[in-house]
C-alpha positions as CSV (number, residue, x, y, z in Angstrom):
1,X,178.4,106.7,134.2
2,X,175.7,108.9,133.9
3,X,176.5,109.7,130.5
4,X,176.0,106.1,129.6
5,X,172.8,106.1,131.6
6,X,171.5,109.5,129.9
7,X,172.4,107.3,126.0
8,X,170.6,103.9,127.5
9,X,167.2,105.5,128.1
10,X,167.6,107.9,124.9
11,X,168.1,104.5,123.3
12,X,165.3,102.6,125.0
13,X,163.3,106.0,124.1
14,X,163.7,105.9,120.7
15,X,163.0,101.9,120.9
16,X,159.4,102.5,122.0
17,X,159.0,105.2,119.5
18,X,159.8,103.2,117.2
19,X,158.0,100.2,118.4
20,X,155.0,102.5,118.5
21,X,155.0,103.8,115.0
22,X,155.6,100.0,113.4
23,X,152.2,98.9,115.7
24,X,150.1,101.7,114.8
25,X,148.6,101.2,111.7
26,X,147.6,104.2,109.8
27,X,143.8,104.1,108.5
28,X,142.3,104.5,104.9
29,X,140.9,107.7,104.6
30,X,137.0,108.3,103.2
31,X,135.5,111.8,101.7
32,X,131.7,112.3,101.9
33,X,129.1,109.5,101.4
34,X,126.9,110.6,98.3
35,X,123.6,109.4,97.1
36,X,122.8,109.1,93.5
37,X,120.7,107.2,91.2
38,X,123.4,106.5,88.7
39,X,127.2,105.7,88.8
40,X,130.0,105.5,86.7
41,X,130.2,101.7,85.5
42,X,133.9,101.9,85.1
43,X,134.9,104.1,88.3
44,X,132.2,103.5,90.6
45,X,131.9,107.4,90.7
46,X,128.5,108.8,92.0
47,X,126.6,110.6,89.3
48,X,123.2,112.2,89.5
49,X,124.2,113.2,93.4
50,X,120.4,114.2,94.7
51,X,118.9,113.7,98.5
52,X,115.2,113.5,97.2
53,X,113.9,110.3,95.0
54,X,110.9,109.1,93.2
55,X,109.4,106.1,94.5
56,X,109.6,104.7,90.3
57,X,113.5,105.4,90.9
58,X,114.6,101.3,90.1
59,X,117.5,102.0,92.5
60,X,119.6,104.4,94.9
61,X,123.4,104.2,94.8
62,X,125.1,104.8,98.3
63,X,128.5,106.0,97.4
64,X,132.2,106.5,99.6
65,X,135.3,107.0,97.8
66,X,138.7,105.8,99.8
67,X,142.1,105.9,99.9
68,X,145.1,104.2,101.4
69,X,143.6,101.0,102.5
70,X,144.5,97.7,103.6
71,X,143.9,94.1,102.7
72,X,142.1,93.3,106.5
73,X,140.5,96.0,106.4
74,X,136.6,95.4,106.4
75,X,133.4,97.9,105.9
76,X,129.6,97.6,105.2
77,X,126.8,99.8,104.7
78,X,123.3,100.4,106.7
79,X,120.5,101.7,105.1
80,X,117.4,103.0,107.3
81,X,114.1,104.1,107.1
82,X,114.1,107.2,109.6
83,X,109.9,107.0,109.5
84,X,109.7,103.2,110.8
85,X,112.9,102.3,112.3
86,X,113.6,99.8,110.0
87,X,117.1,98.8,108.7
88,X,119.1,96.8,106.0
89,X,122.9,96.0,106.5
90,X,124.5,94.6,103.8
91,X,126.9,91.7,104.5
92,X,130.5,92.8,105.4
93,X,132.8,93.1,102.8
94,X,136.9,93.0,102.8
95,X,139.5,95.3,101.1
96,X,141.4,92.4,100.2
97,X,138.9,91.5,97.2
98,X,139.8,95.2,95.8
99,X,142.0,95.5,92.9
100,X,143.7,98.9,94.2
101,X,143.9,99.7,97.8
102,X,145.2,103.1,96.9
103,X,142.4,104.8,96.1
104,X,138.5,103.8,94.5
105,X,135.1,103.6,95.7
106,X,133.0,101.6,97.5
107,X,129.2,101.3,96.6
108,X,125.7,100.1,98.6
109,X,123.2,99.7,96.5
110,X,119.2,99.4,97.2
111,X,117.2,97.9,94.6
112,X,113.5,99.6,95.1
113,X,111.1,96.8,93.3
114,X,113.0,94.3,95.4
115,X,113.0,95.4,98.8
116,X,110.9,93.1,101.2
117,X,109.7,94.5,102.9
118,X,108.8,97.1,99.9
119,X,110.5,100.6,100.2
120,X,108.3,103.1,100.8
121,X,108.1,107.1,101.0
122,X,109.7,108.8,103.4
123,X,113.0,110.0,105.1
124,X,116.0,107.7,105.1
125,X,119.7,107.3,106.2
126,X,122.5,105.6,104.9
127,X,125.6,105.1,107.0
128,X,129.2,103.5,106.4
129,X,131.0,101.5,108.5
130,X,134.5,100.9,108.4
131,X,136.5,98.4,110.6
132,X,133.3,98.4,113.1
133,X,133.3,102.0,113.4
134,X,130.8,104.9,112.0
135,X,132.7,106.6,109.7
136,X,129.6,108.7,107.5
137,X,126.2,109.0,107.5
138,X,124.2,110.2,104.7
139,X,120.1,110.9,104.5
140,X,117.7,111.4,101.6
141,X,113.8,111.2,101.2
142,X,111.9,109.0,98.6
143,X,108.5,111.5,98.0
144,X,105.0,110.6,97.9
145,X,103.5,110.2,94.8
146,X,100.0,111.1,93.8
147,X,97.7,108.7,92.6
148,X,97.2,108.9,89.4
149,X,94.3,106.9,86.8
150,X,96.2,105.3,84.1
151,X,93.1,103.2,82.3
152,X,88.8,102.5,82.8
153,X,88.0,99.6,81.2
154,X,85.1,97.5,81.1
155,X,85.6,93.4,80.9
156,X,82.8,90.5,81.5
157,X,86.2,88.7,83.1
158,X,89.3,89.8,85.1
159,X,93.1,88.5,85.3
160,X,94.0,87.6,89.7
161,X,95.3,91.0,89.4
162,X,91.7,92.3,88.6
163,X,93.4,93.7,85.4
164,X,90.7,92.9,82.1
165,X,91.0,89.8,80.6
166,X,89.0,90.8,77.5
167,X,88.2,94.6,77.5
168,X,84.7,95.0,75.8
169,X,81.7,97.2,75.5
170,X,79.3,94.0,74.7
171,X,77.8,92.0,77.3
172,X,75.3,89.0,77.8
173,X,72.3,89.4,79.7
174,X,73.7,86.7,82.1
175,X,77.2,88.6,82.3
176,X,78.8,90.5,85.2
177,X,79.8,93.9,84.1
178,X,83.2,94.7,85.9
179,X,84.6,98.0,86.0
180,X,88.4,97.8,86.3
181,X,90.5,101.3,87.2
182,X,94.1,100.8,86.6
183,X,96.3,103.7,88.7
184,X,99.7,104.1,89.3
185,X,99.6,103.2,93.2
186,X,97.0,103.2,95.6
187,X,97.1,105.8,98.0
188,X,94.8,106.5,101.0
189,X,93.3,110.0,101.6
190,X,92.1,109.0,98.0
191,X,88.1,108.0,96.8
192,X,86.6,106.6,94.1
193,X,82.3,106.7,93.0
194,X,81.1,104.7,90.3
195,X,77.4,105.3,89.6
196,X,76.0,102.8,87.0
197,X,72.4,103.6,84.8
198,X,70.2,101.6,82.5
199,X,68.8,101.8,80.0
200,X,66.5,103.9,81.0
201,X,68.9,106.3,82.6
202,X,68.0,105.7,85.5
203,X,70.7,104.5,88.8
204,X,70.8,101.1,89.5
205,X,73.9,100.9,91.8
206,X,76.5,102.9,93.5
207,X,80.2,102.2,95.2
208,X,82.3,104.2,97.2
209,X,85.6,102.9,97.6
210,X,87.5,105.1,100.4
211,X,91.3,104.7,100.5
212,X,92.7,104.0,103.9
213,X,95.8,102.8,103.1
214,X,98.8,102.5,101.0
215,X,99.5,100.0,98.5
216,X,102.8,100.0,96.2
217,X,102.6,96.8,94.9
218,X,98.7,96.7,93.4
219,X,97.9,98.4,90.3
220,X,93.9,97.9,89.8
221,X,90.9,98.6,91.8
222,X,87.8,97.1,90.5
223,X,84.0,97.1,90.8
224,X,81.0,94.4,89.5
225,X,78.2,95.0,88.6
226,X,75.5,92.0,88.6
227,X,71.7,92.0,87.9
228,X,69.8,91.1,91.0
229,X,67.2,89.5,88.8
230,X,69.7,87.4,86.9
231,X,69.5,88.9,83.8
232,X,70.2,92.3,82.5
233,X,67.5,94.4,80.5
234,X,69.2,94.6,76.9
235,X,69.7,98.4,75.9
236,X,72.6,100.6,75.9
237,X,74.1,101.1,79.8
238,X,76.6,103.8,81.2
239,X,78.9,104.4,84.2
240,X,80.2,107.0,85.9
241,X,83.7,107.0,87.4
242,X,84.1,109.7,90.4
243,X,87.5,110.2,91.6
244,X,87.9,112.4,94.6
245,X,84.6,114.1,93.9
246,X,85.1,115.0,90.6
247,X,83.8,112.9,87.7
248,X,86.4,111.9,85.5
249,X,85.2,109.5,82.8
250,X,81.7,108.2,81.7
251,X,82.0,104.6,79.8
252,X,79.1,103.2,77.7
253,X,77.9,99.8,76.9
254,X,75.7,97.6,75.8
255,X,73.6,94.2,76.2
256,X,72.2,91.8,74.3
257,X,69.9,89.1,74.1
């Protein structure tokens, strides 16, 4: 009797066991999320692996290679901006749209000139998440450019975006003289003083334009320059362009009758 006893609960033992290993399902397995500006187009592979960006990067690859998945199984990536607190989560995806649940990878990707609100510089963190759970976090920085003067032109009329619609050095007396600065971005802690003469040489206005904040998405800065009697003097006319205290370009022009 109690031999049969001790082979019943060895049996029923060996059941649960059993029982146990059928129910628990074994998860995929994930190495290190990467970040990257380029990827293999054929494997998905990160290539270019960096943790610092330019803010003219067109996009940032978030990359997490798997293996032994399963059709159910779900994941989706969080990308957040560590200096404002904001975050994008992609939509949740599903293995079961993978062509091999063996082994692959599994890419987020953030599309710079896209964003709204627009990316800007600063420290960032990318994390994966598998089945509702954390699984790997990644961070990386997008650095602060300098501003930088691309063009001066002079134009009697500007495009909305205050680029030139006809850059000239001729102007009627009745014209407004515009002075249009085309930079890379505009970036505050940055200054700009345009000093514009006669024809006599002598001042007859002066800007100051003070940066005091950041702007990605606008590209020109621009200053008029209108005769307070209604027509200019005709003669030959110059301006000086200051940026951040040091004079970087004199333009000259003239007006006519």
């Amino acid at each position: 009797m109690k031999r049969l006893f001790f082979l019943i609960t060895l049996l029923l033992l060996a059941l649960i066991l059993l029982f146990s290993l059928i129910s628990c399902k074994k998860e995929a397995e994930f190495d290190t999320l990467l970040i990257c500006d380029e990827i293999d187009e054929k494997t998905l592979e990160a290539v270019n692996i960096k943790n610092v960006f330019e803010i003219d990067n067109e996009t940032i690859y978030a990359v997490i290679k798997y293996s032994g998945a399963y059709m159910k199984d779900s994941y989706f990536f969080v990308w957040t901006n560590l200096d404002t607190g904001k975050k994008k989560t992609t939509e949740k995806y599903f293995f079961a749209n993978k062509e091999n649940l063996e082994s692959g990878n599994l890419v987020s990707v953030l599309r710079l000139k896209e964003e709204s609100p627009a990316i800007t510089p600063g420290k960032y963190k990318v994390e994966f998440i598998y089945n509702g759970n954390l699984k790997s976090t990644s961070e990386f920085e997008i650095s602060r450019p300098e501003m930088k003067i691309i063009t001066t032109e002079l134009a009697s009329k500007l495009s909305e975006d205050g680029s030139p619609f006809e850059s000239t050095e001729k102007f009627e007396q009745t014209d407004t003289i515009n002075l249009s600065i085309n930079v890379n971005y505009i970036l505050k802690n940055n200054n700009f003083k345009i000093r514009w003469f006669d024809n006599k040489d002598k001042i007859i206005k002066e800007n100051l334009y003070v940066v005091n904040k950041d702007d990605y998405k606008n590209k020109y800065i621009t200053f008029p320059l209108q005769s307070g009697k209604g027509l200019f003097p005709e003669g030959d006319y110059e301006v000086d362009i200051y940026f951040n205290e040091a004079l970087i370009k004199t333009l000259s022009f003239n007006i006519k009758k």
